[in-house]
C-alpha positions in Angstrom: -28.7 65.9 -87.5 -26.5 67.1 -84.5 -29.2 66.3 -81.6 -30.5 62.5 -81.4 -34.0 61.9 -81.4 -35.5 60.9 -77.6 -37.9 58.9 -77.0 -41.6 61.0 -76.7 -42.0 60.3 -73.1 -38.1 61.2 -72.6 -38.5 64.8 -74.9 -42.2 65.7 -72.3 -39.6 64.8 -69.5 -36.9 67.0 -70.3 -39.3 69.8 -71.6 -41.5 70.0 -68.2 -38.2 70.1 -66.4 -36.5 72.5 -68.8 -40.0 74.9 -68.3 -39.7 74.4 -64.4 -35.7 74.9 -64.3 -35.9 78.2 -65.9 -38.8 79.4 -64.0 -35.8 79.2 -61.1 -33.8 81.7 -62.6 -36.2 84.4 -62.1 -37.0 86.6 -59.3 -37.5 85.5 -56.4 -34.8 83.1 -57.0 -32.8 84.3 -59.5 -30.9 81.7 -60.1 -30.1 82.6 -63.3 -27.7 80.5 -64.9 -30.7 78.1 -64.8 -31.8 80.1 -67.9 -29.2 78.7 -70.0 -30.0 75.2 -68.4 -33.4 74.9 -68.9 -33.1 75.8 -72.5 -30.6 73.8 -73.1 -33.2 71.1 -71.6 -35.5 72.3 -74.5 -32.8 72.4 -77.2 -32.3 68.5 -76.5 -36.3 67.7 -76.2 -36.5 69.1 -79.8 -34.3 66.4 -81.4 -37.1 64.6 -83.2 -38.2 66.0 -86.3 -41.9 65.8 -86.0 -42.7 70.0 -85.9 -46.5 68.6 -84.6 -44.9 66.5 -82.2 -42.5 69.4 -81.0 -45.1 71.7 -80.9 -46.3 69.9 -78.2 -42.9 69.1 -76.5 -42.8 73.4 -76.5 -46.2 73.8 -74.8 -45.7 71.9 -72.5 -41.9 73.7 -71.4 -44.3 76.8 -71.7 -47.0 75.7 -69.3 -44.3 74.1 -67.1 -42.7 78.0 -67.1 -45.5 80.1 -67.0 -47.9 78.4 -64.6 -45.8 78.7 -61.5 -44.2 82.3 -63.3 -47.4 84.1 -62.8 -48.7 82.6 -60.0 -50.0 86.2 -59.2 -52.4 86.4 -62.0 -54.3 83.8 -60.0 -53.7 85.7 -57.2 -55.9 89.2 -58.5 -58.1 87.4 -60.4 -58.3 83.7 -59.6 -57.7 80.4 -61.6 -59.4 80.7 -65.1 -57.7 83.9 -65.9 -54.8 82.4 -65.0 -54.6 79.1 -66.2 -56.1 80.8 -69.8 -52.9 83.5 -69.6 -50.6 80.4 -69.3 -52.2 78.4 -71.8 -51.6 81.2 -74.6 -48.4 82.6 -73.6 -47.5 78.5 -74.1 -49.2 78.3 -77.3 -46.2 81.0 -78.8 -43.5 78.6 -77.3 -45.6 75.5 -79.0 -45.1 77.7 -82.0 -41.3 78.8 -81.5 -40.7 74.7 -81.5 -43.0 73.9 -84.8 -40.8 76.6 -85.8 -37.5 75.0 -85.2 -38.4 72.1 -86.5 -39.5 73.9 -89.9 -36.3 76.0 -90.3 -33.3 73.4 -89.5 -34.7 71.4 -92.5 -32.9 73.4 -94.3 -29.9 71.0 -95.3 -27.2 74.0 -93.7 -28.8 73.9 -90.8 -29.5 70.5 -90.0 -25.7 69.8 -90.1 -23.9 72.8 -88.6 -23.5 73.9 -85.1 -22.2 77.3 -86.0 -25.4 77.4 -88.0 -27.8 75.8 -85.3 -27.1 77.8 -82.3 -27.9 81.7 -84.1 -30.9 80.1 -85.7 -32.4 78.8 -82.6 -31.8 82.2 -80.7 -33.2 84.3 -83.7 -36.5 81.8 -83.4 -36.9 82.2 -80.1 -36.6 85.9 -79.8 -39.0 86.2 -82.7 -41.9 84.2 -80.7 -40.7 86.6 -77.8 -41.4 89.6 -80.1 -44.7 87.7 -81.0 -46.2 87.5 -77.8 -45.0 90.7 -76.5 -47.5 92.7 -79.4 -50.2 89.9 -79.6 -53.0 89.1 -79.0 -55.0 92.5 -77.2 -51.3 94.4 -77.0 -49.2 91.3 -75.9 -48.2 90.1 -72.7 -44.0 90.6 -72.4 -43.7 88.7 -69.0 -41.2 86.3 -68.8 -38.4 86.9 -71.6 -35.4 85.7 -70.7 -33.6 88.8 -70.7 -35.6 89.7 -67.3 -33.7 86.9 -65.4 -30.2 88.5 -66.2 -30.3 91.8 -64.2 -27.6 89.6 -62.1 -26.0 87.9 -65.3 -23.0 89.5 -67.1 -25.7 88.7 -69.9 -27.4 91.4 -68.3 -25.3 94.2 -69.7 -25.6 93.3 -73.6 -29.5 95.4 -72.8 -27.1 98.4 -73.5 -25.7 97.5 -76.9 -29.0 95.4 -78.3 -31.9 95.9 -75.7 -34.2 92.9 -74.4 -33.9 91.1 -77.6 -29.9 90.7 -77.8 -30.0 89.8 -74.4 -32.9 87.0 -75.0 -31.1 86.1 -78.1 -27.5 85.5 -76.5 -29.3 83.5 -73.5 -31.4 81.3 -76.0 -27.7 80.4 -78.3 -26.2 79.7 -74.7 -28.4 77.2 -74.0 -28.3 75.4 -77.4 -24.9 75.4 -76.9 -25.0 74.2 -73.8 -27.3 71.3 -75.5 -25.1 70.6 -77.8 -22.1 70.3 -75.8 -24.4 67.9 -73.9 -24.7 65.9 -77.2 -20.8 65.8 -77.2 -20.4 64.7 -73.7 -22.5 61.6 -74.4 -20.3 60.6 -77.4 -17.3 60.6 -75.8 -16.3 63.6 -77.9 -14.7 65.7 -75.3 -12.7 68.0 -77.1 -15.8 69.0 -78.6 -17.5 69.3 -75.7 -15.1 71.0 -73.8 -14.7 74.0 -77.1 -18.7 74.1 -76.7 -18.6 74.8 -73.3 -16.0 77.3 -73.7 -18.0 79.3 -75.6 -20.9 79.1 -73.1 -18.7 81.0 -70.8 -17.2 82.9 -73.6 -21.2 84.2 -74.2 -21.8 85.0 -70.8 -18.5 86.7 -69.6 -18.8 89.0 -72.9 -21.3 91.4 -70.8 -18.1 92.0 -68.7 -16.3 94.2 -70.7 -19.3 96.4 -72.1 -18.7 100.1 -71.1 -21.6 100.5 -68.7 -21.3 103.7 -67.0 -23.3 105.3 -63.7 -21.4 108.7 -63.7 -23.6 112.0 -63.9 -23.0 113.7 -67.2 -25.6 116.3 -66.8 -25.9 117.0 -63.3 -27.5 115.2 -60.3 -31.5 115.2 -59.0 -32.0 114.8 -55.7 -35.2 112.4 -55.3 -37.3 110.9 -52.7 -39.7 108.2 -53.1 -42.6 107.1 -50.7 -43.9 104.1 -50.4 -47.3 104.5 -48.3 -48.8 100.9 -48.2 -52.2 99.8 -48.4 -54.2 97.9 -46.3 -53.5 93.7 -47.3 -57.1 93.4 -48.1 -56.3 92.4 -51.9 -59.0 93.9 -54.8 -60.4 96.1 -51.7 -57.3 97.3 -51.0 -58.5 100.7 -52.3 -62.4 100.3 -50.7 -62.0 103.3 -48.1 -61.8 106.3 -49.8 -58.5 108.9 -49.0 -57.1 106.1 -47.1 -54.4 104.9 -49.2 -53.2 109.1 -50.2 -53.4 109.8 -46.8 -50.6 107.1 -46.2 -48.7 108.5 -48.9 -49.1 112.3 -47.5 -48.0 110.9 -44.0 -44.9 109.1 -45.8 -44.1 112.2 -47.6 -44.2 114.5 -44.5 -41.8 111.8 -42.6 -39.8 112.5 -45.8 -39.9 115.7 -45.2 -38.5 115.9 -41.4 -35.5 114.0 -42.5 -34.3 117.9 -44.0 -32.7 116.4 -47.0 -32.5 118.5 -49.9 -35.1 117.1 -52.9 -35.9 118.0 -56.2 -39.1 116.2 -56.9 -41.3 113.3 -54.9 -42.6 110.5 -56.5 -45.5 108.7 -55.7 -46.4 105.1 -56.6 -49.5 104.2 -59.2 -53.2 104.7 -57.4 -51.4 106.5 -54.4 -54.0 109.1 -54.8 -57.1 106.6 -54.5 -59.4 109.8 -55.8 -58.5 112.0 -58.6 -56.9 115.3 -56.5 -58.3 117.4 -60.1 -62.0 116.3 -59.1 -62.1 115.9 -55.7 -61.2 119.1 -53.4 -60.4 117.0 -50.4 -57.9 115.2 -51.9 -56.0 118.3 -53.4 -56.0 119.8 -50.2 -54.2 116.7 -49.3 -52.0 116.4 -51.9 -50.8 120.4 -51.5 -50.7 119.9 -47.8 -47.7 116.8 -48.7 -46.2 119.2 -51.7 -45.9 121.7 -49.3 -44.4 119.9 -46.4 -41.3 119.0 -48.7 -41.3 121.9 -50.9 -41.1 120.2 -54.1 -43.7 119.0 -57.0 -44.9 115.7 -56.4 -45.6 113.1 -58.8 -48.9 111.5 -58.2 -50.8 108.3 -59.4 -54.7 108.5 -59.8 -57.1 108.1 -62.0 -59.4 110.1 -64.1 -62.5 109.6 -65.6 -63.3 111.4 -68.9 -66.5 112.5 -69.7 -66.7 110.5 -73.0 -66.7 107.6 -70.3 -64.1 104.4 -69.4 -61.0 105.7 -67.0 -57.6 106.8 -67.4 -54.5 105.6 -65.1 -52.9 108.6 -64.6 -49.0 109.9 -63.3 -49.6 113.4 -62.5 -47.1 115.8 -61.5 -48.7 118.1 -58.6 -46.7 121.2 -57.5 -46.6 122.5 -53.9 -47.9 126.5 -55.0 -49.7 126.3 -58.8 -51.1 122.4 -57.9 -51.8 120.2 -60.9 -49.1 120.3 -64.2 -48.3 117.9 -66.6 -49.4 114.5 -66.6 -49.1 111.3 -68.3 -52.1 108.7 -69.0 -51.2 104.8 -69.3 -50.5 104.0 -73.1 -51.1 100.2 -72.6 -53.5 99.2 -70.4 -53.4 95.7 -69.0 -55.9 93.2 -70.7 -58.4 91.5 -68.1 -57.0 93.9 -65.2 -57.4 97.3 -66.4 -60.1 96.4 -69.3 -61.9 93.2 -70.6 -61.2 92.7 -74.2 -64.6 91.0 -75.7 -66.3 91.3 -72.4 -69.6 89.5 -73.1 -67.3 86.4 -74.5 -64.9 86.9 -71.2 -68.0 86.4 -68.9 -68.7 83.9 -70.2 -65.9 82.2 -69.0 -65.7 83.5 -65.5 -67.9 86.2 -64.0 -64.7 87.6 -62.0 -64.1 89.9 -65.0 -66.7 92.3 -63.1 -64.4 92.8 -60.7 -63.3 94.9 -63.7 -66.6 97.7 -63.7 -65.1 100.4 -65.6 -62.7 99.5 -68.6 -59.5 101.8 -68.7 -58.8 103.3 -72.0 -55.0 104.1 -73.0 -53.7 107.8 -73.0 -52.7 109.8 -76.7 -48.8 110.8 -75.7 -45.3 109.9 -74.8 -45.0 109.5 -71.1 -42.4 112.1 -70.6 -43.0 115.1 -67.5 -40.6 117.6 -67.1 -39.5 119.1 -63.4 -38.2 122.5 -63.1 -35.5 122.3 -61.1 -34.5 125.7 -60.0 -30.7 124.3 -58.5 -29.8 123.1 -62.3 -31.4 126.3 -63.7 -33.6 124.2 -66.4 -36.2 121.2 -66.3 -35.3 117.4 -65.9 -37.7 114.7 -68.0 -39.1 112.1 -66.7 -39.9 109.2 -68.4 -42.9 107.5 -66.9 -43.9 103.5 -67.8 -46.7 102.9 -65.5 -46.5 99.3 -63.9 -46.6 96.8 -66.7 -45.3 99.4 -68.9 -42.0 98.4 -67.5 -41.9 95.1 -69.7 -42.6 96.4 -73.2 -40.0 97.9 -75.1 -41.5 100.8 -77.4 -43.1 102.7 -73.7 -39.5 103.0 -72.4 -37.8 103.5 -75.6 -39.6 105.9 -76.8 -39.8 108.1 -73.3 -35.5 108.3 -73.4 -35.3 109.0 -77.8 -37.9 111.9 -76.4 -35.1 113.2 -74.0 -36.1 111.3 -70.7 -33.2 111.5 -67.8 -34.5 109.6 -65.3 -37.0 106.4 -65.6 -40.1 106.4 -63.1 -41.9 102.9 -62.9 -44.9 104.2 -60.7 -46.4 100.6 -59.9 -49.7 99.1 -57.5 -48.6 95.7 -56.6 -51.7 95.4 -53.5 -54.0 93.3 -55.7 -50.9 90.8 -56.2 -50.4 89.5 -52.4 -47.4 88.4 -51.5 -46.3 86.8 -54.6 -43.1 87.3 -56.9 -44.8 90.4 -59.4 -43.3 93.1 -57.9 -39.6 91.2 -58.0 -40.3 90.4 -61.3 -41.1 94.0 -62.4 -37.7 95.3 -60.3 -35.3 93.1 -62.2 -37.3 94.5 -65.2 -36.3 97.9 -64.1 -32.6 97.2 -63.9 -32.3 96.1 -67.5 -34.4 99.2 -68.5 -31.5 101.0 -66.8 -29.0 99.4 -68.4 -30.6 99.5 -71.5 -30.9 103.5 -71.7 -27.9 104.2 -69.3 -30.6 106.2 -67.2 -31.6 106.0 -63.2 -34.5 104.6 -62.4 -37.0 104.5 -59.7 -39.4 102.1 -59.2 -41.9 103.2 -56.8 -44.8 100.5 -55.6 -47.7 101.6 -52.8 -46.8 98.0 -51.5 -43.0 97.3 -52.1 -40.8 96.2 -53.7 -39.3 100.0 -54.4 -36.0 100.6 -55.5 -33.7 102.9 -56.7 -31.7 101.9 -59.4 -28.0 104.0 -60.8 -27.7 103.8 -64.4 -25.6 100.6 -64.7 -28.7 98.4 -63.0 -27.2 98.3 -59.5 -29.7 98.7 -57.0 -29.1 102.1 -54.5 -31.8 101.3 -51.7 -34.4 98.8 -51.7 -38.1 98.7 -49.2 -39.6 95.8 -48.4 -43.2 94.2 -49.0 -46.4 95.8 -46.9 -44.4 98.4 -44.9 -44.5 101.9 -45.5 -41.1 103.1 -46.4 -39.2 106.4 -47.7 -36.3 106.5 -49.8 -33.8 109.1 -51.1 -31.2 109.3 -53.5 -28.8 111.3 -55.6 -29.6 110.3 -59.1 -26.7 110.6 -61.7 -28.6 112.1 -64.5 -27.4 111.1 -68.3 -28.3 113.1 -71.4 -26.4 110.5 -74.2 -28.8 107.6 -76.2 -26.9 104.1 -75.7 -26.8 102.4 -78.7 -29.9 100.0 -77.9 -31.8 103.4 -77.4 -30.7 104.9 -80.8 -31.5 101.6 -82.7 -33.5 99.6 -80.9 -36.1 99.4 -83.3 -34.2 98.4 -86.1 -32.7 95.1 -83.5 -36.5 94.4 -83.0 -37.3 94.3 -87.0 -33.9 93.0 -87.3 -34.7 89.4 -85.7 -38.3 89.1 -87.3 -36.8 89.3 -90.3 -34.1 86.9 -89.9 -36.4 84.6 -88.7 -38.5 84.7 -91.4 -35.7 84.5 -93.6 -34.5 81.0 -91.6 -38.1 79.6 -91.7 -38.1 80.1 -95.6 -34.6 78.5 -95.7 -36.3 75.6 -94.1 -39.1 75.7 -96.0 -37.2 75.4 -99.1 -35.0 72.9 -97.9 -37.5 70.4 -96.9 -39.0 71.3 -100.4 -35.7 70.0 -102.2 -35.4 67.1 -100.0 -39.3 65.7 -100.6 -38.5 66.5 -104.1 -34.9 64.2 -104.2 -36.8 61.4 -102.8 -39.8 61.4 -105.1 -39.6 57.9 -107.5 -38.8 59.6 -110.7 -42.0 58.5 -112.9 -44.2 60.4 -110.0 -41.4 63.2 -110.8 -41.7 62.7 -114.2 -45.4 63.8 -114.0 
């Protein structure tokens, strides 16, 4: 075996540090060459073979990552929610390390580096994948790929998508661990080849063609973010105030006489559905009209068959509502209580939660007419969380998306790191489809992003705030957009494939070591 076994109290030690250490290198920090450190920390906590024992050395990194990583969970909803969040996105890291210590069994394994390191990163981007569909729709926070909008990493979203990129952190960091390993042995030409191809692995992103240039034209978009009062879940509790912030943003907009193309407005910016309520359309045409140009507006609406429907609806200045797109994945005990009876169980503050939203029956793609390019841009629309799973964004751009709108509501979060979070997870998304993105919050932070993840203009938190940008638009799938599917199904297969290789391995090895009689019979 490559990694000595620690002592148990030394492998908790290095795992609560290795969870807290790569907690640092997302946003707000961001320090994230931490990532490949902290992991390492966990490659070296998982040297004893026990797969029970490590499965507790993993869930304890997980709680040591995820307690202080959504820290705003606690914030909406308070500490039971949040605490129970952490606990199960743990559990999958308690699994990825029962995992490990399954598949490098396998006599290959155990003894190879060159073996070690891929194995390790397919694992872990398997539990990734795990967690991101399961349980109630998966909860994608926290892959490692979101702390490399600022790595060189960052860039390999274009080639393999969040997976590759999560893959080629997770091998950095065990070989980062094992070059540890070599350090302590006094084996420094080893250790000085490992760490050669740590920075090898990271500078790679470097030379990735990642373009911003316009290849089908420009649109010319502004962006308002109208603020809500800081009152947290009754941030919304006067009715018309938070769209009349948004019209007043959108008519200061306006007075800058800048040419636009479209307006986008952040999730809930209208707090009452404009199609149901006539004082709010009036409002909503009055801001269309002021800049000349369809708006695109966040509300909801409430079927008649009952629950609500979180809604991106494109509004224009003379014929009023168009297209619109309803949320495909609604957030689980914010937007809806899974098992509700069970849930109150628990804590009554799921009745903050009154109405359960249900998720919408199509691809979140709008298209603008734009009568200066004589045809219509699409939009592809990921409302809020959508932003962290995959298959939303993915699917908007393979439909012929141009441009990538992340209406978000950040004002039930406070002041905490969410809305950083959810911008560095708009940068990859960028790089990942070559496409401009917008990311448009009622609270901040908003951003626009060029095609290669660099951000254009940025607001601030709780300030009302316009932007306005020239948006290269691209028409050309990257190669993680074309086959980004088959990456995703790719790495589950090859880790089930290296968990049967363990499997079978530690089957041979308890068979070797039987007494032959007991073999005999």
């Amino acid at each position: 075996m490559l990694v000595p076994a620690a002592r148990r109290r030394t492998t908790l030690i290095l795992a609560a540090g290795g969870g807290f250490v790569t907690e640092l290198a997302f946003p707000d920090r961001g320090w994230w060459p931490l990532s490949l450190v902290g992991l390492a920390a966990l490659f070296l906590a998982l040297g004893r073979d026990s797969a029970r024992w490590n499965a507790l050395v993993g869930f304890v990194f997980g709680l040591a990552f995820f307690l202080p990583h959504i820290t705003f969970v606690e914030v909406a909803v308070g500490p039971v929610p949040w605490l129970a969040l952490a606990v199960a996105e743990s559990a999958f890291v308690a699994l990825f390390a029962a995992g490990w210590s399954w598949a490098r069994r396998g006599e290959v394994i155990w003894r190879a580096a060159r073996f070690q390191v891929p194995v390790w990163g397919v694992l872990w981007v398997a539990a990734e994948e795990a967690r991101s569909v399961a349980p109630f729709g998966g909860f994608p926070w926290g892959r490692l790929a979101f702390a490399q909008a600022d790595s060189p990493l960052g860039a390999w979203a274009w080639a393999g998508g969040v997976p590759a990129v999560s893959f080629l952190v997770a091998a950095g960091g065990a070989l980062l661990g094992l070059a540890l390993v070599a350090i302590r042995r006094l084996d420094l030409g080893t250790a000085s080849g490992r760490l050669l191809l740590v920075v090898a692995v990271v500078a790679s992103g470097w030379f990735l063609p990642l373009s911003s240039q316009a290849t089908a034209g420009r649109l010319e978009v502004g962006a308002v973010q109208g603020n809500v009062p800081d009152r947290g879940l009754d941030s919304f509790s006067q009715a018309r105030e938070v769209l009349r912030n948004h019209v007043a943003g959108t008519q200061a907009l306006a007075e800058r006489g800048e040419p636009l193309d479209v307006v986008l407005w952040p999730e809930n910016s209208s707090d009452i559905d404009p199609r149901a309520d006539a004082e709010a359309a009036g409002l909503v045409t009055e801001a269309a009209r002021a800049v000349g140009v369809p708006i695109l507006v966040g509300t909801d609406r409430r079927p008649e068959t009952g629950g609500r429907l979180n809604s991106a609806l494109l509004w224009d200045p003379v014929t009023g509502p168009g297209q619109s797109y309803d949320k495909l994945h609604p957030t689980p005990f914010a937007e809806y209580i899974p098992m509700r009876s069970i849930a109150r169980a628990v804590s009554d503050a799921v009745d903050r939660v009154r109405t359960d939203m249900i998720p919408g029956d199509h691809l979140g793609v709008i298209d603008v007419e734009v009568p200066r390019l004589e045809r219509a841009v699409r939009l592809g629309v990921g409302i809020c969380f959508e932003v962290a799973y995959d298959d939303i964004i993915r699917n908007a751009v393979q439909e012929g998306a141009e441009v990538i709108v992340i209406p978000t509501n950040n004002a039930t979060f406070g002041r905490t790191d969410l809305s950083l979070q959810q911008l560095a997870m708009s940068r990859i998304r960028a790089m990942e489809h070559g496409r401009a993105t917008v990311q448009v919050s009622t609270v901040g932070v908003s951003a626009i992003i060029n095609p290669a993840g660099v951000v254009l203009e940025r607001t601030e938190h709780w300030a009302p705030a316009q932007l306005r940008a020239s948006l290269a638009l691209r028409d050309a799938p990257t190669p993680a957009t074309r086959f980004g599917d088959a990456v995703t199904w790719g790495f589950r297969g090859l880790a089930v494939a290296c968990l049967l290789a363990g499997f079978a391995g530690a089957a041979r090895v308890r068979r070797a070591e039987r007494p032959v009689a007991e073999a005999v019979r």
